[in-house]
Structure formats: C-alpha cells, structure tokens
C-alpha positions as CSV (number, residue, x, y, z in Angstrom):
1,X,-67.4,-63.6,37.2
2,X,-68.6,-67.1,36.2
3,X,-66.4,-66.3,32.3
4,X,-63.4,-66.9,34.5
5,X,-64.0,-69.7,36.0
6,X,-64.8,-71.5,32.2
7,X,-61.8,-69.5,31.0
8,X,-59.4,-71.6,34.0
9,X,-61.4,-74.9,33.0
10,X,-60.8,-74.9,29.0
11,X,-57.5,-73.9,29.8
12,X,-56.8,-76.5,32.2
13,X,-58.7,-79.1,29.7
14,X,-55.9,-78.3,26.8
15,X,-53.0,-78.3,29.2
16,X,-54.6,-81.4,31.4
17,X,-52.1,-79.8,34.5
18,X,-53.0,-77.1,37.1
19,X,-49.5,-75.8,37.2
20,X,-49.0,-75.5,33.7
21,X,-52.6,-73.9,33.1
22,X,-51.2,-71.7,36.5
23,X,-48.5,-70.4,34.3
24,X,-50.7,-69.5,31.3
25,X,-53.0,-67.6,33.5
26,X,-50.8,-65.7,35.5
27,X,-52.2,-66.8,38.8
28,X,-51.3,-69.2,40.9
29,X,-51.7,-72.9,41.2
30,X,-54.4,-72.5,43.8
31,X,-56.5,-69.8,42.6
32,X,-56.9,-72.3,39.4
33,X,-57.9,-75.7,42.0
34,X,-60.0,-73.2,43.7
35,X,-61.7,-71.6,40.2
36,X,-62.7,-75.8,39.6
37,X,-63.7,-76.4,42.8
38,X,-65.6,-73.5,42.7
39,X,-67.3,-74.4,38.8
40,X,-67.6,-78.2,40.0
41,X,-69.4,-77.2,43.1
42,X,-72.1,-74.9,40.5
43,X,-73.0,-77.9,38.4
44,X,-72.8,-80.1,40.9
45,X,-70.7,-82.6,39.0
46,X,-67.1,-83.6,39.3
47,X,-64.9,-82.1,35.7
48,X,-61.9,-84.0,36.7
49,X,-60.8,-87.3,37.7
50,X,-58.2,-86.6,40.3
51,X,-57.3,-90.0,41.7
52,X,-55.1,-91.0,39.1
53,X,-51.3,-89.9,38.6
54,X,-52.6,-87.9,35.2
55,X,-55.0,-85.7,35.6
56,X,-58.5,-86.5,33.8
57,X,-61.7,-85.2,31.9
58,X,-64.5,-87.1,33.2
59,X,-67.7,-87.7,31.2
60,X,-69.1,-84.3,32.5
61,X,-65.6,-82.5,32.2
62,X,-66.4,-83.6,28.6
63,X,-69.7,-82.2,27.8
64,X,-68.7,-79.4,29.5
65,X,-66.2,-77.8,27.1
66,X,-68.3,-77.1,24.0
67,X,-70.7,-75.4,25.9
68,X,-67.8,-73.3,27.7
69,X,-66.4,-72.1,24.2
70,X,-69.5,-71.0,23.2
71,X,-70.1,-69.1,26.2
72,X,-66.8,-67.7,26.1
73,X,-67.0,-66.5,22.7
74,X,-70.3,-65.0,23.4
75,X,-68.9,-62.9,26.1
76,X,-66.3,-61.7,24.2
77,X,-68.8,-60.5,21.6
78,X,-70.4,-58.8,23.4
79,X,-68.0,-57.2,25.4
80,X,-66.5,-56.3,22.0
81,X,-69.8,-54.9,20.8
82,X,-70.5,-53.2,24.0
83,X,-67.5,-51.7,24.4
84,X,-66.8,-50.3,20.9
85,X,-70.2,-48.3,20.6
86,X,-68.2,-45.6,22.7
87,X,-66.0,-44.8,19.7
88,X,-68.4,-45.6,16.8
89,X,-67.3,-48.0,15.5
90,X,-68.6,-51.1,14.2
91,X,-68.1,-55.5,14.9
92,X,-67.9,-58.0,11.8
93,X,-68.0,-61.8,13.3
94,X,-66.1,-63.8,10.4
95,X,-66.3,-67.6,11.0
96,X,-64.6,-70.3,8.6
97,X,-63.0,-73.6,8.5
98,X,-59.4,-73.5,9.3
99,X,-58.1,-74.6,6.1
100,X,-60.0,-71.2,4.3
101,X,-58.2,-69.1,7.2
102,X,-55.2,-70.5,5.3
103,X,-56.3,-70.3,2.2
104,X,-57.1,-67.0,1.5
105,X,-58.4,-65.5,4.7
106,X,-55.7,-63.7,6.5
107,X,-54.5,-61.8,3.3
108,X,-57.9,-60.3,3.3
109,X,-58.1,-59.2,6.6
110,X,-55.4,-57.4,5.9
111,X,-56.9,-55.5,3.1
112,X,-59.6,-55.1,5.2
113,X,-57.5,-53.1,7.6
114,X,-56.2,-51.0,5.4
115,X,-59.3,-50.0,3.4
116,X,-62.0,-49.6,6.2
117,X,-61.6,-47.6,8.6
118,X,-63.7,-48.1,12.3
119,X,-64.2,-51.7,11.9
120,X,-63.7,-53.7,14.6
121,X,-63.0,-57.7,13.9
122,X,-64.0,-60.7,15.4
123,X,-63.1,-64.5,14.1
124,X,-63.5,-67.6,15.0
125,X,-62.9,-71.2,13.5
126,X,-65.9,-73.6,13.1
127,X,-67.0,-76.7,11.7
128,X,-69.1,-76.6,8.6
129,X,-72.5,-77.4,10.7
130,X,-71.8,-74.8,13.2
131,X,-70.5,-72.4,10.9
132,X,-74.5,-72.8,9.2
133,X,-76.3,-72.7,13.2
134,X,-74.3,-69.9,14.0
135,X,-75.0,-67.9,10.8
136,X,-78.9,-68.7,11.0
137,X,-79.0,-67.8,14.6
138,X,-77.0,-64.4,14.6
139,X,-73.6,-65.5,16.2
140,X,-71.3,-64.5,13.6
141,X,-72.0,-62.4,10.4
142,X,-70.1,-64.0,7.4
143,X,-69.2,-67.5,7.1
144,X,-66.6,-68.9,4.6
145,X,-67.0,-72.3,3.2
146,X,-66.3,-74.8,0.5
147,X,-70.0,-75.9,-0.1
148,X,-72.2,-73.3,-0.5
149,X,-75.5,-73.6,2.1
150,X,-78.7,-73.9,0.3
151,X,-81.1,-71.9,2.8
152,X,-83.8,-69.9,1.6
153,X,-82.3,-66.9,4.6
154,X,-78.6,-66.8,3.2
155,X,-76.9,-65.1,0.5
156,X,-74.2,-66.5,-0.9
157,X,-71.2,-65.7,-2.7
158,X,-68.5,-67.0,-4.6
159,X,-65.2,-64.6,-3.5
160,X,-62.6,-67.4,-4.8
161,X,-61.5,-70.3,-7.4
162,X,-58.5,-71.6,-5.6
163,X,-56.2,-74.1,-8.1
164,X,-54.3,-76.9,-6.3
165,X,-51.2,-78.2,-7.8
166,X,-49.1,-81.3,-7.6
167,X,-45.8,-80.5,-6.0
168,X,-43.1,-82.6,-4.9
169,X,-39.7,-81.7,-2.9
170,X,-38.0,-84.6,-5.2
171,X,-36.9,-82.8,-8.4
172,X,-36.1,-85.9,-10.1
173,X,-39.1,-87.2,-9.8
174,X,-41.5,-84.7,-11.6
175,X,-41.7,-86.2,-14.9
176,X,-42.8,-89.4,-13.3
177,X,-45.7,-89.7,-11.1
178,X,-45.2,-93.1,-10.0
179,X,-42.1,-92.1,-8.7
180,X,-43.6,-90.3,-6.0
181,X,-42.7,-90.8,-2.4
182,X,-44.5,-89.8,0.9
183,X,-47.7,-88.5,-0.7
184,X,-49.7,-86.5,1.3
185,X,-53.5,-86.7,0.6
186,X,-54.4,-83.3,1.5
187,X,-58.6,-83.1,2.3
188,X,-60.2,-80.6,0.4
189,X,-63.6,-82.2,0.3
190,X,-65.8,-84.8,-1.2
191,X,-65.3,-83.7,-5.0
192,X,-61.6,-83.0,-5.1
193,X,-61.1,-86.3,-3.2
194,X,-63.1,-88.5,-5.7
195,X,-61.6,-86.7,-8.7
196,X,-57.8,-87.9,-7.5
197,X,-59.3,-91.3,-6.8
198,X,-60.2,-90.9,-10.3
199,X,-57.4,-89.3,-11.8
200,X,-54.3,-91.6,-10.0
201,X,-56.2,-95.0,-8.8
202,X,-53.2,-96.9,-7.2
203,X,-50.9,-95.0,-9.3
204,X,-50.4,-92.0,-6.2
205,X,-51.1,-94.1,-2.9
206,X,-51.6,-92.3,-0.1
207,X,-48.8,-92.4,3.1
208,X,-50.0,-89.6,5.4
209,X,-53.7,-88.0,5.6
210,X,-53.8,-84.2,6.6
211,X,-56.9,-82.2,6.6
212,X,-54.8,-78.6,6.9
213,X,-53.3,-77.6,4.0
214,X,-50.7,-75.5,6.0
215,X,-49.9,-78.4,8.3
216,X,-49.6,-80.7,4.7
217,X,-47.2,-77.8,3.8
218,X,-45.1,-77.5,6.8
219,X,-44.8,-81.1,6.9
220,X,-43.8,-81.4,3.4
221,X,-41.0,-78.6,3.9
222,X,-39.2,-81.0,6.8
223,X,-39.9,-84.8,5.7
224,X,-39.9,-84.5,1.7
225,X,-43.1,-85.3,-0.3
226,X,-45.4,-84.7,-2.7
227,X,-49.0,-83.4,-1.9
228,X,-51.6,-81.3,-3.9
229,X,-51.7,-77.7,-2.4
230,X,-53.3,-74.3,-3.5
231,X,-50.9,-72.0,-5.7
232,X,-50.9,-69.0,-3.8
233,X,-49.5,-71.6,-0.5
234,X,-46.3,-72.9,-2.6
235,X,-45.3,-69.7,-4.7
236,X,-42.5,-68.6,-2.5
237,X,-41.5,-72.4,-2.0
238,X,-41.2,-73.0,-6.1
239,X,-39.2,-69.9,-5.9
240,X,-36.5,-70.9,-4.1
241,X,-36.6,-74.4,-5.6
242,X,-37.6,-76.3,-2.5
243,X,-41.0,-77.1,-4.3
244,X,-41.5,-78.9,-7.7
245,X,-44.3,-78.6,-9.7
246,X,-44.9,-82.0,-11.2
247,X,-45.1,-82.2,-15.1
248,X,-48.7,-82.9,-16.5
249,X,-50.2,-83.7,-13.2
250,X,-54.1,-82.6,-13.0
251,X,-55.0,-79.2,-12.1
252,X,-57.9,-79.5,-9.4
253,X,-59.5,-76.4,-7.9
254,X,-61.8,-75.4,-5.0
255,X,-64.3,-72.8,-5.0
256,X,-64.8,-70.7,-1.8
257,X,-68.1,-68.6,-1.1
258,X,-68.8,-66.4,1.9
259,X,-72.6,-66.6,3.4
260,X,-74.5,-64.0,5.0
261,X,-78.2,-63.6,6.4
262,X,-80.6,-61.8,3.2
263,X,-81.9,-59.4,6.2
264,X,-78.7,-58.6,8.5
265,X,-78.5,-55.2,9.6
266,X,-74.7,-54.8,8.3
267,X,-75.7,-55.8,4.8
268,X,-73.8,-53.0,3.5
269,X,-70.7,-53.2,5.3
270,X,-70.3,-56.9,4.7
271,X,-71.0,-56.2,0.7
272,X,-68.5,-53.6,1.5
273,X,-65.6,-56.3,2.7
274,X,-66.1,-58.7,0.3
275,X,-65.7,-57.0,-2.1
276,X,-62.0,-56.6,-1.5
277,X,-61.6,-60.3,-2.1
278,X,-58.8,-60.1,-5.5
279,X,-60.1,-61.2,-8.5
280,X,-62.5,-64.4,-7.9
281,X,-59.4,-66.7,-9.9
282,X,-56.6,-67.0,-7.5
C-alpha cells in the first residue's frame, strides 16, 4: 500500500539515513531504498540527493513531506474510525499547539479516560492556521488554542486561565530582579510578550528564546535560570526547592479555549469532555 511507502519516506526525511530509518522500521536497508525508489518512480521526481556523502532532501523531497503527514494522519483516521464501529465505540480528533499539550492537555486526557467509557482518541499537534483549516474542513474535532477563532461556524470555549510565574533556580537572587542570570524568554504569544516588554524593559534581558514551555523547563532544571512558566508546570520543582518564586515579579496569565464546529455530529460528546476541564482558574 502507497501509506507505506510515505511512512519509509517521512521516516527517512527525520533520520536523513537508510540504515538508521531500516532499524526504526524493522525492515531492512533495502526494502527502504526500494520503498523510495518505488515512491520517486510514482511522482516522477527524485526526493533525495544521493550524490553527496550526506544524504539530501531535494526541493521536491521538500514539498513532499507536508503532504505525506497529512495523508498519513488521514489514513490513520480512518482506519481508526473504521475499525472501531465493530465494537461501538466512538473517535474524538483533538488537535493543539504543543505548548497547550503541555499545559494542560495530557492531565485531561486522563480524566477523560477514566470518566468516558467507549471513546476512542486521536491527537495530533498543529500550528494555529492548520489547527483553524482542519477544524473548518472536518479533520479533527476539537482544537485547543491561545487565541480564540472568530468564525461564524465555531463554538468556542474558554476551558482554562493558566498563571505564569517568575521563577528562578538562584535563591539568592529573588528579591532582586536585576540580579537575574540566563533568562529564558518563554513565548506565550503576542500579549504576554508585550506586557514583559512592558513590565521589565532592559531590566530582564533576554539570553535564550524557547517557544515550549516544557523544553524552557527542562532546560532551566540543568543550566540554571530564570524564565516565566505556568504554575501547575513548576509546583513539584518549588517543592523540592529547585525552583524560586521571585518576590514581587508580575503575575501574567494565558487563557486557553477549545473550538468546535456549531453543527458537528458529536456535539454532545465533545460538551461531554470538556466539561471535565478543572475549574477554568488553574
């Protein structure tokens, strides 16, 4: 089936080696050259650039991949929607921006797996303008985002307020702002960014730029820092007293709200879901 042979590709596309992306498959080295050969010979183009020691993406090879995830995802779908009808049960497609995954996401899926039974889920992480072409076009069924989409098809709802503190792995320095080393400038979009312009001005400048909260985390935990990161994300850490909170800092927040076509047929069941979102502060 053609699905296997864009399966080998975007594997071989992240890995950029055919014995590496051999490995990940569980076939061998040749069935992937021959699964290439075998897509490059149906478009009629060449995907790689083979002459040099590293292997390449050519132009094509390039334009190729978004249309391959799509497809992909597509096809597991509907295999998931085909193949759960036996039993009953029904598909939710959630798509969000990765930093909502982190945010709040994955603590309610849980819920969701505990509270609804015969549910079967499917998620995927998008960009903000996909997330809204997807929605409108009937890919996925809820869509998580930061700014809410005005479009007269969509209901939208507000599921959380998510406060983002100051924190700092330099005790000593949390009575003193300027003392801050290694800040992270964590994006949360266009409002929160202007309101610390605001706020600090050259008073909090800027070493490293991370657009994943987690990642801003993480990073934090091994290289020392200070960045602005969502409460429920640094509890543990304050804890144990490898986080600071930093005295009289701004509190900024960001509000999340889930999307959802006015006329889908699983209008009930997605009410159903989130409405297991905690209370709407976090």
């Amino acid at each position: 089936m053609k699905i296997d042979l864009l399966i080998t590709f975007l594997e071989v596309t992240r890995t950029l080696h055919f014995r590496i992306a051999s490995e990940n498959l569980f076939i061998t080295q040749s069935a992937v050259s021959a699964r290439i050969k075998l897509l490059e010979d149906e478009l009629g183009v060449l995907l790689f650039d083979r002459t040099q020691k590293h292997l390449k993406l050519t132009s094509e090879g390039n334009r190729l991949i978004r249309h391959a995830n799509e497809i992909v995802f597509m096809w597991q779908k509907t295999k998931q929607d085909v193949g759960i009808t036996e039993h009953e049960n029904q598909q939710l497609v959630i798509g969000s921006i990765m930093s909502i995954w982190d945010i709040v996401l994955q603590d309610w899926l849980k819920k969701i797996h505990r509270n609804v039974d015969d549910l079967s889920l499917l998620t995927k992480t998008y960009s903000p303008i996909e997330m809204r072409k997807n929605l409108l076009s009937r890919v996925i069924d809820i869509a998580f985002l930061f700014e809410p989409p005005y479009v007269e098809d969509l209901v939208t709802e507000k599921v959380a307020t998510v406060p983002l503190h100051l924190v700092t792995t330099d005790k000593a320095s949390i009575g003193n702002i300027s003392a801050l080393k290694n800040h992270i400038m964590v994006d949360y979009g266009e409002s929160v960014n202007a309101q610390h312009l605001r706020e600090f001005n050259d008073e909090l400048p800027a070493k490293h730029f991370i657009n994943q909260p987690r990642i801003a985390l993480n990073y934090l935990l091994d290289a020392g820092g200070s960045a602005y990161l969502p409460r429920q994300m640094i509890f543990e850490y304050l804890e144990k007293k490898r986080l600071f909170l930093v005295e009289d800092a701004p509190v900024y927040s960001r509000e999340i709200f889930a999307a959802y076509l006015a006329k889908s047929q699983k209008t009930e069941l997605i009410k159903d879901v989130i409405q297991l979102f905690p209370l709407v502060k976090l």
